[in-house]
N, C-alpha and C positions, 0 to 999 in steps of 0.2 A: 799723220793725216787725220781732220777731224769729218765725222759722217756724223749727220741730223739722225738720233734713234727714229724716230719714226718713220725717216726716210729708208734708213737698210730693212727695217720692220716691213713694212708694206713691200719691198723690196723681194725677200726671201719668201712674203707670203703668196706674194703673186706667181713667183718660182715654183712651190709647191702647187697653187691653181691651177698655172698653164701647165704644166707639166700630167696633173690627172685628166684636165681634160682632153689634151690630145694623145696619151698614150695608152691608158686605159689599163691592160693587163702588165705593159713593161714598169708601169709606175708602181704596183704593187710589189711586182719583182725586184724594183729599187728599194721599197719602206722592209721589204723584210729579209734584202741584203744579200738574196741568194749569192753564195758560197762555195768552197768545195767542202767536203767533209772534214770536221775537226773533233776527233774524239781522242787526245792525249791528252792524259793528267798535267792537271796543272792548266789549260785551256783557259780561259774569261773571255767573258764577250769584249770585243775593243769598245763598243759604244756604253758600257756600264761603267768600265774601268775610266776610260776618261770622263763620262757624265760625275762620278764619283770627285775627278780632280775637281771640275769647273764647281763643284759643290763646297769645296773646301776651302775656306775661310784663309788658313793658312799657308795657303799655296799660293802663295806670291811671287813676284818679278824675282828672277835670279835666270842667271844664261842656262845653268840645268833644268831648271823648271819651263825655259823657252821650249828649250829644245824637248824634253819631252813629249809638250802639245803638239810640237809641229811636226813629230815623227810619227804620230800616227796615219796612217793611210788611208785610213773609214771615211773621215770627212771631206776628203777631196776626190772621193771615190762617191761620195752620193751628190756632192755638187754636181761633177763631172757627168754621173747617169742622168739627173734630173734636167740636165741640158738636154739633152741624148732625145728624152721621152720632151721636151718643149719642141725640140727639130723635130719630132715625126720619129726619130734613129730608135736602138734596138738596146733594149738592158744590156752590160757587158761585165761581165765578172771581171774582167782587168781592162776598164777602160783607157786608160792609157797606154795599149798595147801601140795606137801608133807612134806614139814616142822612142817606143825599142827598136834598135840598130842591130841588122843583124838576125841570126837564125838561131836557135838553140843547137849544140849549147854551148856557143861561141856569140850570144846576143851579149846587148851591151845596155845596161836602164839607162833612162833617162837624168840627166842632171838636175836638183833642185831647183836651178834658173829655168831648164826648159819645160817641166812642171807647172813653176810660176808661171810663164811665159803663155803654154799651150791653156788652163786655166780661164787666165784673165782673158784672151783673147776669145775663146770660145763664150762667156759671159757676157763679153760686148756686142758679138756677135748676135747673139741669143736676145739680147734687148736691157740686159742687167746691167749698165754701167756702174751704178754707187756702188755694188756688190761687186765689180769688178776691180773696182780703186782698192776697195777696203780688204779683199782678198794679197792685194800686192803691198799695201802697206804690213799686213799680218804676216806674211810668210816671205820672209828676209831670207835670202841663202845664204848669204856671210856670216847667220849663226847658225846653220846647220852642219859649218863645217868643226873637222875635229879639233881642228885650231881656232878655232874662235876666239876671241875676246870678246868683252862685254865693253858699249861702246854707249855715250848718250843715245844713242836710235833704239837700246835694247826696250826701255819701257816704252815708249809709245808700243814700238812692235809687238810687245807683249799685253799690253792691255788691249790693239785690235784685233788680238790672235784668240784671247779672253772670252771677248765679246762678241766677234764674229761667230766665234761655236755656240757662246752661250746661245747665243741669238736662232743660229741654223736649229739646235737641239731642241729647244724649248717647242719653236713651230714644228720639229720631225715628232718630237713623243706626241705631241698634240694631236697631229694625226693619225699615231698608233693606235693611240687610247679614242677618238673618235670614230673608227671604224672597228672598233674591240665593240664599242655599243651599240653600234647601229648597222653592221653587216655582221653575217653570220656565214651562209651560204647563196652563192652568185648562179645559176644555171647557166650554160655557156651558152652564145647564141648559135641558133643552126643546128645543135645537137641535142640528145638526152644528157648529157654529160653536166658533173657538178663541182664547181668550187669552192671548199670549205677555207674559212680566215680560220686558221687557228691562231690564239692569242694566250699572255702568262702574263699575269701581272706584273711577276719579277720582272719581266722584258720590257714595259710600258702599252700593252696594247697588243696587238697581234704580230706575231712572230713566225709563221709559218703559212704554208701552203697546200691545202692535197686537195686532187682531182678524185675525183668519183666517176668512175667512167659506166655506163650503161653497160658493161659488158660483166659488169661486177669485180673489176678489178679495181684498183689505185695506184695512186704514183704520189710523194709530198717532199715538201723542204722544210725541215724546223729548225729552228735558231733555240738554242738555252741559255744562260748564262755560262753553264759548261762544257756546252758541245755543240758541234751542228751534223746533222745529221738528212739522210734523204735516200731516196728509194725509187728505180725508176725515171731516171732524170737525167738530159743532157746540159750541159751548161753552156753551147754555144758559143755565140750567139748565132740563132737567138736561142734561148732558154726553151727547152722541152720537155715536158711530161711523157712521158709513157706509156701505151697502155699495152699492156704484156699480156694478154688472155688470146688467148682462141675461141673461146665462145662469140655467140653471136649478140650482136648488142640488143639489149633489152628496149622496154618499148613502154617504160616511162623514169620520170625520178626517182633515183634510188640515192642513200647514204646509209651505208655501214646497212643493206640487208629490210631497210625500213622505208616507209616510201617518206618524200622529202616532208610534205607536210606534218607529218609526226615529230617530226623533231622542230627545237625551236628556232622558225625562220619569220620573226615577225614581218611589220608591214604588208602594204598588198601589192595587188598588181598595176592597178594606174596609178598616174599622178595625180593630183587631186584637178580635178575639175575635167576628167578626161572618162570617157566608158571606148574605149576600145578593144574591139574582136580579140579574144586568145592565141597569140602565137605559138605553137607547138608542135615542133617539131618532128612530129611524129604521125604512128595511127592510132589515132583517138576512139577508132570503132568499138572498140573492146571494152574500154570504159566508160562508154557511154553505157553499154549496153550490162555495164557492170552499176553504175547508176541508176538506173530503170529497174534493177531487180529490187535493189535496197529501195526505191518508192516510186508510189504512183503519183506524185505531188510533183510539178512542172518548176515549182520555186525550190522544191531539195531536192532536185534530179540536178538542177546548175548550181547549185551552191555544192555537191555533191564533186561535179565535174570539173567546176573552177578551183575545187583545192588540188582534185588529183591533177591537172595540167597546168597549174603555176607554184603547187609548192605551197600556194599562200594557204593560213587558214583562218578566216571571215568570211565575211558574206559583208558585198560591194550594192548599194541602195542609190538611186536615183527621184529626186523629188521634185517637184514642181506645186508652188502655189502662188495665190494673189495675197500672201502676206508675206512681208522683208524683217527676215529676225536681226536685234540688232547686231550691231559686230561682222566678222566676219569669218568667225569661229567660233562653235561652243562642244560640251560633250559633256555625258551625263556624269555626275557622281562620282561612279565606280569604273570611270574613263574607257568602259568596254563599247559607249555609241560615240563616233566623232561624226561631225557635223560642218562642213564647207561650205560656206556662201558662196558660189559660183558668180565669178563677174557678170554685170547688163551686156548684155548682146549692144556691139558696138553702132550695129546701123539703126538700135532704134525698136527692132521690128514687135518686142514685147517689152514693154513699157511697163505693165501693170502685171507682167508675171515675176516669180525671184524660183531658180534653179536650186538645188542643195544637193550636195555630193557629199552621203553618207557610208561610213563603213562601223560594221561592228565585228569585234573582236572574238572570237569563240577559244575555246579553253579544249575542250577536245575534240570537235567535231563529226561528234553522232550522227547519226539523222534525230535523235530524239533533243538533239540540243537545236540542230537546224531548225528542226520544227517549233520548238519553243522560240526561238535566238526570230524569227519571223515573226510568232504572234506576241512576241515583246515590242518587237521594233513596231509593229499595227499600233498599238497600244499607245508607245511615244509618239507616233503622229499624230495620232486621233486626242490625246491630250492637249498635244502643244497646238493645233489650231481648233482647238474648241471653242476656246474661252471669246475666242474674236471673232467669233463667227467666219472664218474666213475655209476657202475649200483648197483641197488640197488632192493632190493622186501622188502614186508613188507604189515602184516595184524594183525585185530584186532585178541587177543589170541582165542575168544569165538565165535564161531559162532554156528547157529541152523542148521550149512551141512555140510557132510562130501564130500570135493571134490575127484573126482576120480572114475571108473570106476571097480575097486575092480583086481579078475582074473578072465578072458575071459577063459572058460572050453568048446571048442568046440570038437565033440565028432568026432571019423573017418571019419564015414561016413558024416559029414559038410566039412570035409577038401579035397572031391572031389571038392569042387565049387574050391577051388584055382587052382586044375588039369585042370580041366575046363576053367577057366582063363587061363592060359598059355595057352593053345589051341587057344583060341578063341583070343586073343589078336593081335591086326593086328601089326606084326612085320615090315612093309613098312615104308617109310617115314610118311604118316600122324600119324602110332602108335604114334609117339612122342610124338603130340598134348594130347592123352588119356593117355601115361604117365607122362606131365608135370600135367594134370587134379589129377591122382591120388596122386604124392607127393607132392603138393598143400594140398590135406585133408588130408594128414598124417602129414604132417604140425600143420596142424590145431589140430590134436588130442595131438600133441607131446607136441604143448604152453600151459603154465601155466597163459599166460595173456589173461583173457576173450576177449577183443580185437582182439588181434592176432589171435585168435582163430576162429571168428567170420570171422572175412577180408580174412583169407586163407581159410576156407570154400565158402565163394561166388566168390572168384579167381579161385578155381577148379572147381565150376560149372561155371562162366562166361566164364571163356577163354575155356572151350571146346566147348561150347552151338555158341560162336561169331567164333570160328576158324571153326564149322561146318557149322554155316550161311554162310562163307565166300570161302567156298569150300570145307574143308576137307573130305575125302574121308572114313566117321566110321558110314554107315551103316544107317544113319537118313536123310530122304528123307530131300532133301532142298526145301525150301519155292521156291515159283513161281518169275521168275527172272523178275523186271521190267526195261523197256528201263526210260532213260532220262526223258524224259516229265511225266513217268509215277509216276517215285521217286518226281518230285517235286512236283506233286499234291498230291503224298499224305503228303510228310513233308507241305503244306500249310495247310491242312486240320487237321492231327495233332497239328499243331500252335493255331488253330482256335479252336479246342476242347480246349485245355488249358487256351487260352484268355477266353471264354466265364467261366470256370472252376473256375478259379483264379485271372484274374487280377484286377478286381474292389476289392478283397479282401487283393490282395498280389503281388502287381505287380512283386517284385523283385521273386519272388519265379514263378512266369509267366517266365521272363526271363528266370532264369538256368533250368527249368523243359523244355522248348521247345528248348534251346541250349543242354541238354545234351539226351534227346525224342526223338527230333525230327527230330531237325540236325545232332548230330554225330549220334545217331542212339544204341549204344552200346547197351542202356538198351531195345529196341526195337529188336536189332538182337536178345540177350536171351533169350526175352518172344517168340518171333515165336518158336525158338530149345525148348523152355521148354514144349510149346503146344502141339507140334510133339512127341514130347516123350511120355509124361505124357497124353496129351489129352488136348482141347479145355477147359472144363467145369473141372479140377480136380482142389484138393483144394490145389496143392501144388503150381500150376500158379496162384494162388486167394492171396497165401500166401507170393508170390515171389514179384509181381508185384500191388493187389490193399492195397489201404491204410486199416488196421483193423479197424473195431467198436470199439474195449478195449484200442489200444496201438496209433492209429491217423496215424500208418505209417507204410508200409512194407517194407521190406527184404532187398528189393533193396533201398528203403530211407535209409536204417542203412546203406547200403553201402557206399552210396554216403557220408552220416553223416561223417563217417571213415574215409575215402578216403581222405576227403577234412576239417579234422578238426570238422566238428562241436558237435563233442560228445569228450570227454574225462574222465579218470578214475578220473582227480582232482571230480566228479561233483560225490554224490555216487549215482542219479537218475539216471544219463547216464549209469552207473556200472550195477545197476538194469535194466535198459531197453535191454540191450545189453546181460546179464545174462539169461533174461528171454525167448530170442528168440535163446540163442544161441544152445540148443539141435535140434530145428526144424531146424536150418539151418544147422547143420553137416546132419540128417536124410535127408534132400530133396537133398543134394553135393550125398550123398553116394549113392543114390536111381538110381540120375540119369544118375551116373557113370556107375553103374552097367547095367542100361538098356541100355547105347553103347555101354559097352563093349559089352552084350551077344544077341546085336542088336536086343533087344525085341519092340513086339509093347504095347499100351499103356493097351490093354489090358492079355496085359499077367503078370501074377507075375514071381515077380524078387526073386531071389536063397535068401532063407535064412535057416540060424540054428539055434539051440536050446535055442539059449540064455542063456544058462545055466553062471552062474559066481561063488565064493566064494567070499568073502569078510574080508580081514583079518586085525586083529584088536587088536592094540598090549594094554593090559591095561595099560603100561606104556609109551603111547603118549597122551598126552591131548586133542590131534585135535581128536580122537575117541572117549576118555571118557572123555568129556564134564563136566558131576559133578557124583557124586556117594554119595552114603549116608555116608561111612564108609569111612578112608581111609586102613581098613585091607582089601579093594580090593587087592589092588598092594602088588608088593613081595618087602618084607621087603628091605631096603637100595636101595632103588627106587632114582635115582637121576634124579630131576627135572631140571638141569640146561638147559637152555636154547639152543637147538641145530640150528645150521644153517639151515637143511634140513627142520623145523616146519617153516621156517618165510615165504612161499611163498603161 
């Protein structure tokens, strides 16, 4: 019989294809041949031993050389399974058991023809016809008997008996050795449980099996070239692991005593172009709250939590900008940042935006590497859209907070203070001043950049607090006006507080504190308006103007910081410092707004409502569901792709 090479090729390759994709764990049980045990000397793997003939030059057509190849039983024992895993059927250690007649042990095997026979048939079946010709042309039974002769039919049959193995073998190690490189350990779905490939070069790839069960026990199957061996295991079918423990099962990834991500389990958790919620099996309470003690930083509390519940260890970045890099893949140098062009949204809806689905690679995962492996990755953004002016956002996929404010529910009777407001709001020329104050913190509430956020908060309390110093007419007695000689003694005396303060310790930091103190005065006009308002002794002039015990700096330092450069998002401490002040400073902006507008004194309280909010929470955003045990949370054809509006 003659068969087109390319056609048996594509043939057998598809065999292996369909056969992974719909059987999943039995297909693995096919490639590494689960067995019964074989530990007597003298033992060889059968797939070495004949890999070794098909190898050999001199092993040519003769009726003993036929029959050798075709009396192995490996080969039509993995054709046979890989049918098994293409139907949907169940790995089987003697798959042709329904060929045998009969019971033990008075059963009766099968004949050569009915081998052929059952084979070819199941192949055609199955969707493989050329593989099914060319199996029936390779495996003649009139030479497998003891009387044989050798007949003209001996060499063709023996060159497709040849080529048919060579053929199967070549795509079987190919696969061994492809999943030797690229799996390691699989976490089972549903459970804390772990499956390790184990693999031996000598074998081609991975040759074995062990389970890691959450309970700290194991179960495995290993193949050698000298033995096979296994622990814990029923053979079926179907094929079973064991977990032999009486303890109670543990309550994340474990392998051999270490948690999974410590050992090397490269790749990550989506698929590229994908940010989907963490499925995890488990309770995650523990670790979270094991997270949270290792840091107070919301971007390595999730990078923290997404190794311990996937095992993986990186850190997974979400980008959005109005610049399209070219290609559709890059990644730095030393291949620890890869980079995803994320397809155009199909209806159209952002045109002028481009996605990027970034992941970087981390080597041990510290938090001190976290925190570095962050203000690298700041660093590569802000480089690569520098040059082009172009803007960009971008955040780690996982964090431990939900940003935003949820919905504001204030109830009727709260929405007289706006009536109130308009009343009372001095429509004169200085109003201006108390309106440039208020769209200043609306500002501030509108930015998505902690930063910005921060700087327009202290600009709408500054500039109304120095325009009131400076004359303005909104209602706050002004401080006692000194002549000439009176201002310079106190800017000298001022001077001289800060010399005796700082300078032996800092001298530079003596200069700008009494050039910006003392002499211009700015942060000095504030604190007088902040006093008058709020009071002499309250804590929001303690919190404005001295430096804290916890954080070494106030308010108005962050300011200055901002103003003048010396903090930035590259840095993710500065992130965090700036984060962690930033609610107190919207609350003391709005407070003190409020008390010019409705010209209160320091002891009066200022208008407030109900506070009431809702908070809505789609389960099909990740930024809200974070991980979940199941993925039958979400409604079915949930699509994960990557959205512009999650990267900020």
């Amino acid at each position: 019989m003659s068969t087109t090479p390319n056609t048996l090729e594509s043939d057998i390759d598809r065999l292996f294809k369909e056969a992974q994709a719909a059987a999943g764990f039995q297909f693995l049980y096919t490639l590494v041949r689960v067995d019964g045990i074989q530990c007597w000397d003298g033992y060889k793997d059968e797939f070495l031993q004949l890999r070794k003939l098909l190898d050999d030059c001199t092993f040519t057509c003769s009726l003993g050389n036929y029959q050798q190849l075709a009396a192995y039983p490996g080969p039509i024992k993995l054709l046979q399974n890989l049918v098994n895993c293409v139907q949907g059927g169940l790995y089987d250690v003697s798959p042709l058991r329904p060929l045998v007649k009969g019971a033990y042990p008075n059963s009766v095997r099968p004949t050569p023809q009915e081998i052929v026979n059952f084979i070819v048939t199941n192949l055609r079946n199955a969707g493989f016809p050329t593989l099914a010709d060319l199996f029936a042309s390779a495996y003649l039974p009139q030479f497998s008997e003891e009387t044989a002769e050798e007949t003209p039919d001996l060499d063709p049959a023996f060159k497709n008996l040849h080529y048919l193995l060579r053929q199967l073998f070549d795509r079987y190690y190919e696969e061994l050795n492809g999943l030797q490189k690229d799996v390691k350990f699989i976490p089972l779905p549903g459970s804390l449980d772990v499956l390790e490939l184990l693999s031996d070069d000598a074998m081609g790839g991975i040759c074995g099996l062990k389970f890691h069960f959450s309970q700290g026990c194991s179960a495995y199957f290993l193949r050698t070239p000298d033995q096979i061996t296994g622990l814990n295991m029923e053979f079926g079918p179907p094929v079973t692991f064991l977990m032999m423990s009486m303890e109670a099962p543990g309550n994340e990834y474990r392998v051999d005593g270490k948690r999974l991500y410590e050992h090397d389990f490269p790749g990550r958790y989506n698929k590229p172009f994908e940010w989907k919620p963490l499925i995890y099996p488990g309770d995650a309470s523990r670790l979270i709250q094991e997270t949270r003690q290792l840091s107070a930083d919301p971007d390595v509390q999730g990078v923290l939590l997404y190794m311990r519940l996937t095992g993986r260890k990186c850190i997974e970045f979400a980008v959005r900008s109005n610049m399209e890099l070219p290609g559709t893949f890059t990644h730095t140098e030393s291949g620890d940042v890869l980079i995803h062009k994320c397809p155009s949204d199909e209806d159209g809806a952002h045109l002028n935006v481009r996605v990027y689905d970034c992941t970087m690679i981390l080597k041990s995962g510290t938090v001190e590497e976290i925190e570095s492996g962050l203000t690298s990755f700041a660093w590569l953004m802000s480089v690569t859209f520098f040059p082009y002016g172009a803007s960009y956002s971008w955040r780690n996929k996982y964090r431990l907070t939900f940003d935003g404010t949820g919905l504001l529910l204030p109830t009727h009777d709260d929405m007289t203070t706006v009536d109130q407001l308009l009343k009372k709001f001095p429509y004169e020329a200085d109003g201006f001043v108390l309106g440039r104050g208020i769209d200043w913190y609306n500002m501030g509430n509108s930015a998505t950049n902690p930063f910005t956020r921060f700087l327009s908060y202290y600009v709408a309390f500054e500039s109304v607090a120095v325009a009131i110093f400076d004359g303005a007419n909104l209602g706050v007695a002004h401080p006692e006006r000194l002549n000439r000689t009176e201002r310079r003694a106190k800017t000298i005396a001022c001077i001289q507080e800060k010399h005796t303060a700082s300078y032996d310790s800092d001298p530079i930091a003596f200069v700008k504190d009494s050039y910006f103190e003392c002499v211009v005065g700015l942060k000095a006009k504030a604190k007088a308006i902040a006093a008058q308002t709020f009071g002499e002794s309250h804590e929001y002039v303690r919190l404005l103007f001295e430096k804290s015990n916890t954080e070494g700096v106030s308010l108005s330092d962050l300011r200055s910081e901002l103003a003048h450069g010396g903090v930035t998002l590259l840095d993710k401490t500065h992130e965090a410092l700036i984060r962690r002040n930033l609610f107190t400073m919207g609350t003391i902006t709005r407070e003190f707004l409020l008390r010019v507008l409705f010209r209160l004194q320091p002891s009066d309280e200022v208008p407030t409502w109900c506070q009431e909010f809702k908070l809505g929470m789609s389960a099909a955003d990740p930024r809200t569901t974070m991980w979940t045990t199941s993925d039958k949370t979400f409604p079915q054809g949930t699509s994960w792709k990557i959205r512009p509006e999650w990267c900020e």
